[in-house]
N, C-alpha and C positions, 0 to 999 in steps of 0.2 A: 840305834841299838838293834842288833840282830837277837830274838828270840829262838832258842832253842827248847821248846818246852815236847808236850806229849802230842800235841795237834800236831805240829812240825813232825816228830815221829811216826803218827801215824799214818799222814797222809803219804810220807816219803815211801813207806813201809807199804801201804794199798801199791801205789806205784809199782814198787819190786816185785809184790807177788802176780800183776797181771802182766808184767813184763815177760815176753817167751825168755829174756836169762837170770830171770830171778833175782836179778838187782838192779838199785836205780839209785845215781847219784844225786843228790841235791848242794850245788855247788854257790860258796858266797862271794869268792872272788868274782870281780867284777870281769873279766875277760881273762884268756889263755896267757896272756903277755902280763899277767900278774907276777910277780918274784916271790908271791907265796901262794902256794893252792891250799884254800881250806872249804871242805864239803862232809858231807855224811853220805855214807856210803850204806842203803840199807840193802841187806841181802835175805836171802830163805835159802833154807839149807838144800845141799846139791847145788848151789849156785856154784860159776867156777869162774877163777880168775889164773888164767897160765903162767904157773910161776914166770917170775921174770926178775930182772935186776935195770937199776938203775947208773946207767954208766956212759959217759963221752955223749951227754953232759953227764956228770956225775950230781945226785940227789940224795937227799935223805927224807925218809918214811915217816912218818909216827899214826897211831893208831889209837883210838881210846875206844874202848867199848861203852855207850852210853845204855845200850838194852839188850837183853840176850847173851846169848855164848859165842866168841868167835876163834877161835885156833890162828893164831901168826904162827908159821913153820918158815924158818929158814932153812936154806941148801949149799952146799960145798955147789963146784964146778959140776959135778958129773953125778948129781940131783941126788945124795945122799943126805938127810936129814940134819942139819947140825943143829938144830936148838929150835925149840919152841914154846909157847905159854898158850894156856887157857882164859883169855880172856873173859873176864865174867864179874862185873861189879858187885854183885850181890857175894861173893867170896875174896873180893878186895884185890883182886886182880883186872886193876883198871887199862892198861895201855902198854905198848911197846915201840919203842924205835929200831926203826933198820936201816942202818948205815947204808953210805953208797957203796955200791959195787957188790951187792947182795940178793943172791935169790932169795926172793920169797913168793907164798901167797897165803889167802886168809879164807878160812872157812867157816860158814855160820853152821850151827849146829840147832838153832832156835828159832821157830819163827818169830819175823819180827824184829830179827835182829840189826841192830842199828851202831856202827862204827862212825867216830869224826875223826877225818883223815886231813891229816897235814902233810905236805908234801914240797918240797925248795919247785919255784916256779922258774923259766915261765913253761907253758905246757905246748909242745909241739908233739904233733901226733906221728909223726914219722921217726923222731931219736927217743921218743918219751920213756920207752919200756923196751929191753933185749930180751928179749921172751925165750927161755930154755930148752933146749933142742930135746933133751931128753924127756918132757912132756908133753901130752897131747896138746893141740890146739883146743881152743873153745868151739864146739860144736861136730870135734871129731868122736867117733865112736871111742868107743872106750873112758870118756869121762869121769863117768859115776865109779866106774871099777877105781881108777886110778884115786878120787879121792877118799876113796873107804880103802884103799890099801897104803894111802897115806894114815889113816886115824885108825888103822888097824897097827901099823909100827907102833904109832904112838900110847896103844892101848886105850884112845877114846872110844867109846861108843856112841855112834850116831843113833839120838833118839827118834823111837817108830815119828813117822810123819803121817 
């Protein structure tokens, strides 16, 4: 039995915050060549994941929030918002699915926050993710702008950190 309790959380959680990108996987699949990827994915807000889609090979997402707030935003082609949730269990908004061949990405708004990510395996780091041209890369300037003008559409507000 795999245990998922708060010690597991937290320690995943210390991880992401001394981590220089603010998140850190904790993966149970036993290897890459697994046919399903399942991990927790803990973030701190400002963390950034460059939207991207899943496509040739073609996957599907899913996402639960186990702790904290975290925003799934999906995208049309030409990085225009098309739908999103606030994930946040304590208001019964637990998880989402994102089909294949869809931008998306996820943003924690809470430290501490703690996602379990499912994902169709196996995982190869060269086709895994088509990352969208019309957003930054991770670690290029303009980051932080771009995800507060993401939750700025959206009308979230990012709490003081």
């Amino acid at each position: 039995m795999i245990r998922i309790d708060e010690y597991l959380l937290d320690q995943v959680s210390n991880e992401a915050k001394a981590s220089p990108r603010r998140r850190k996987n904790y993966n149970f699949h036993k290897d890459y060549s697994d046919t399903l990827q399942r991990l927790l994915n803990a973030m701190e807000p400002l963390s950034y994941i460059q939207p991207h889609k899943h496509e040739n090979p073609d996957k599907r997402e899913a996402f639960l929030a186990l702790r904290g707030r975290i925003v799934v935003i999906e995208f049309d082609e030409s990085g225009n918002i098309t739908g999103h949730i606030l994930l946040d269990p304590m208001m019964g908004n637990f998880g989402a699915e994102i089909p294949e061949r869809t931008f998306h990405t996820i943003i924690a708004l809470d430290h501490g926050s703690v996602a379990y990510e499912i994902k169709d395996g196996p995982y190869t780091p060269i086709d895994d993710k088509n990352f969208a041209p019309w957003a930054p890369k991770e670690g290029e300037p303009g980051v932080g702008d771009y995800i507060l003008s993401l939750l700025k559409q959206l009308e979230i507000v990012m709490p003081q950190t």
